[in-house]
N, C-alpha and C positions, 0 to 999 in steps of 0.2 A: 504493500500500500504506500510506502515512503516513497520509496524509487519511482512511483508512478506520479507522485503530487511532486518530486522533482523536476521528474522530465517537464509533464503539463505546464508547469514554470516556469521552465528554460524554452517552452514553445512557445509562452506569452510574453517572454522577455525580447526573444528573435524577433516575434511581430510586432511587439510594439518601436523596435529599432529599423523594423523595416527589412531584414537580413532572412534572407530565401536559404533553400537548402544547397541551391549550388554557392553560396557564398561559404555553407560549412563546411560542405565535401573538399573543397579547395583550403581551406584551414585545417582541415585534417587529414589530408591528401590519399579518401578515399571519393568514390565515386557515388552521383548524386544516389543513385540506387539504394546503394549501403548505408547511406546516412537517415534516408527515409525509413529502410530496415531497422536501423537503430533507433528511432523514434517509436517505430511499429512495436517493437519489440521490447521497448523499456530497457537496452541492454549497455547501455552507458559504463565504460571502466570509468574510476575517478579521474586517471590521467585522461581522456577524452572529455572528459564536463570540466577539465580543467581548460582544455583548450579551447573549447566553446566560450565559457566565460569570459576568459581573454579578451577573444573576440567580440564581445561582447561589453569589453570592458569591465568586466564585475571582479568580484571577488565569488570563487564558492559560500563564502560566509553570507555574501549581499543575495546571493541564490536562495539559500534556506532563508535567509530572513523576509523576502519575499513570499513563500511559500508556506510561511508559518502566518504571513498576513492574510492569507487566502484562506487558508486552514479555516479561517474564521467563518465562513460565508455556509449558509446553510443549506447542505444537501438533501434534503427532506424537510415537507412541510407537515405540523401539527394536523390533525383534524381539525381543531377548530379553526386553524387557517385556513384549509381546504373547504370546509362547510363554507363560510366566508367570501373567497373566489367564485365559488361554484354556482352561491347565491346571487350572485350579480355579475349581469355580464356584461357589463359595463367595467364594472372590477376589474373582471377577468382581462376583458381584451387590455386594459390598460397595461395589467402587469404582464401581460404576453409580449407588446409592441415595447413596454423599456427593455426586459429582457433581448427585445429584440435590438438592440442600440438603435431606436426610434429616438426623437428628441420629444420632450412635451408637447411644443411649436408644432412640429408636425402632426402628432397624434389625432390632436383637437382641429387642426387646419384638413386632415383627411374624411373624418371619421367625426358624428354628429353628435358630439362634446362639447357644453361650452366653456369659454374659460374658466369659469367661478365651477363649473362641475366637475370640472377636468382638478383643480385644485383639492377639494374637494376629496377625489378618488386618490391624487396623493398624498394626501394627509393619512386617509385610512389605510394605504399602502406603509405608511412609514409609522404608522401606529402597529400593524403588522408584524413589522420587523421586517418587512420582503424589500423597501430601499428606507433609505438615509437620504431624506428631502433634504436641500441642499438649495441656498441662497438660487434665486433666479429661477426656480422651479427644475432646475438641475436636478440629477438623482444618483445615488448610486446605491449599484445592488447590495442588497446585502443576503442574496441568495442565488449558488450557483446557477449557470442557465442548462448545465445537465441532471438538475436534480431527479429524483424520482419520486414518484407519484406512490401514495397510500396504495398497495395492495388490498382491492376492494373498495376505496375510499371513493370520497365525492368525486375529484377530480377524473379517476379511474373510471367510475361509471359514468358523468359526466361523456369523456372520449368515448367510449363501448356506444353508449345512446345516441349519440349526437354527429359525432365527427368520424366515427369508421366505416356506419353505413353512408356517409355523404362523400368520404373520400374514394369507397369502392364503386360510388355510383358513376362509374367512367368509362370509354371503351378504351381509354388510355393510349389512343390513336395521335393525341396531336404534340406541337414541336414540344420537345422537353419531358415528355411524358413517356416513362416506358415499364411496363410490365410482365413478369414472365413465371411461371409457374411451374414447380418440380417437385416429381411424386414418385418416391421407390422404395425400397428394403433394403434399410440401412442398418450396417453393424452399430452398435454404444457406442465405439470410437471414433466411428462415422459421423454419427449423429454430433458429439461432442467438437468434433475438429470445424463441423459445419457451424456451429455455436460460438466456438472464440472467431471463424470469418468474420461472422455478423457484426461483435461487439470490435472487430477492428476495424469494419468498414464504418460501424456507427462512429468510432472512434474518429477517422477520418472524413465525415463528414459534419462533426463538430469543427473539426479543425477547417476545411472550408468555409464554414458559417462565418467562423471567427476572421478568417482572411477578410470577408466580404464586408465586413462591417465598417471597413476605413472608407467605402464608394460612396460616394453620393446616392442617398435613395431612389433617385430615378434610373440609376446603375444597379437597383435590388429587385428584387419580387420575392416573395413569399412561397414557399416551396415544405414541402412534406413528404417524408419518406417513412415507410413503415417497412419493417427488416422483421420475420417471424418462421417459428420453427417448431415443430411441435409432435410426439408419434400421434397419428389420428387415423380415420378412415372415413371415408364419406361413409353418413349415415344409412342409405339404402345398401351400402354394403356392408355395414356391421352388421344390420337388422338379420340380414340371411349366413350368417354366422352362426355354425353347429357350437352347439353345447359342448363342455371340453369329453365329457362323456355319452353324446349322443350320439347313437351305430348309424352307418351307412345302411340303407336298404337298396 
């Protein structure tokens, strides 16, 4: 868990300096590939985060101290926070779009909030605990933007009711949109290996979010990926599934 709140650090340290992975690869004279490997991978020697830092300009020291400042940020939310979201969607979208490095200015300029309500919705947010309202109607989070959701909880059933059947309602035919589906007999360590893919590609597609967030919003659009994996069987063919002791006639 440490090494991994390292890395994530030293990824947010690179973007916010602006420094790509070919600027690492070249400072540690391996090739872009293996340096995204090593990201992918959480596989960092000290003398290699050493070099990075450098680079960087930091100190290992100024590394962890970053990382223990992050530490802070809350990766699951209360029920009564989620009751809370869940109940107003107004709420909701508000703390979706900061999450989303939306600005307040915009939110209320898109989206049919008015200022005094949009104020309003931050206040209760930073009553929360979800940002730290900030001179200027500024905000900052005080909740990671990969957190997880209550097992069961509002926000959980919230997504299940509302947003899975609306996102799968597509032929997923047009530009940007692609979908694909795969169904076999897989061994446990099949299953298993197709499981850390997912969580690396989820992985990596946090890490593009975050890239994007430095564009001007008219450079963004709103995008949703859902990554799932499950043993199952369509149900008209469980239904005619023998009994584990029922004879063939």
């Amino acid at each position: 868990m440490q090494s991994k709140l390292i890395i994530d650090t030293l990824k947010q340290e690179l973007r916010k300096q602006g420094i790509n992975y070919r600027q690492v690869a070249g400072a540690l004279g391996l090739s872009e590939a293996s340096v995204k490997r090593l990201f992918a991978e959480k596989s960092f020697t000290l003398s290699r985060l050493e070099q990075v830092c450098e680079l960087l300009h930091l100190e290992v020291s100024d590394l962890i101290h970053q990382m223990e400042k992050n530490i802070e940020l809350t990766h699951q939310l209360t029920l009564e926070q989620e009751t809370e979201l869940a109940s107003d969607i107004k709420l909701l979208m508000m703390a979706h779009f900061l999450m989303n490095k939306l600005g307040f200015a915009e939110i209320i300029d898109i989206y049919d909030i008015s200022e005094a309500e949009g104020i309003r919705l931050l206040a209760r947010l930073d009553r929360m605990k979800i940002i730290e309202l900030q001179p200027g109607n500024r905000v900052k989070l005080m909740i990671s933007r990969n957190f997880q959701l209550l097992p069961g909880g509002p926000l959980q059933r919230f997504y299940e009711k509302v947003v899975q059947s609306e996102f799968f309602n597509s032929s997923f035919s047009a530009d940007g949109e692609f979908r694909i589906y795969v169904s076999g007999m897989f061994s446990r360590s099949g299953n298993a290996e197709i499981i850390r893919k997912i969580k690396r590609l989820a992985d990596d597609a946090h890490d593009l979010r975050e890239d994007s967030e430095s564009l001007p919003l008219a450079e963004r659009f709103g995008c949703s990926l859902i990554m799932a994996i499950r043993p199952w069987e369509v149900l008209v063919f469980d239904s005619l599934r023998r009994e584990p002791n029922q004879k063939k006639f």
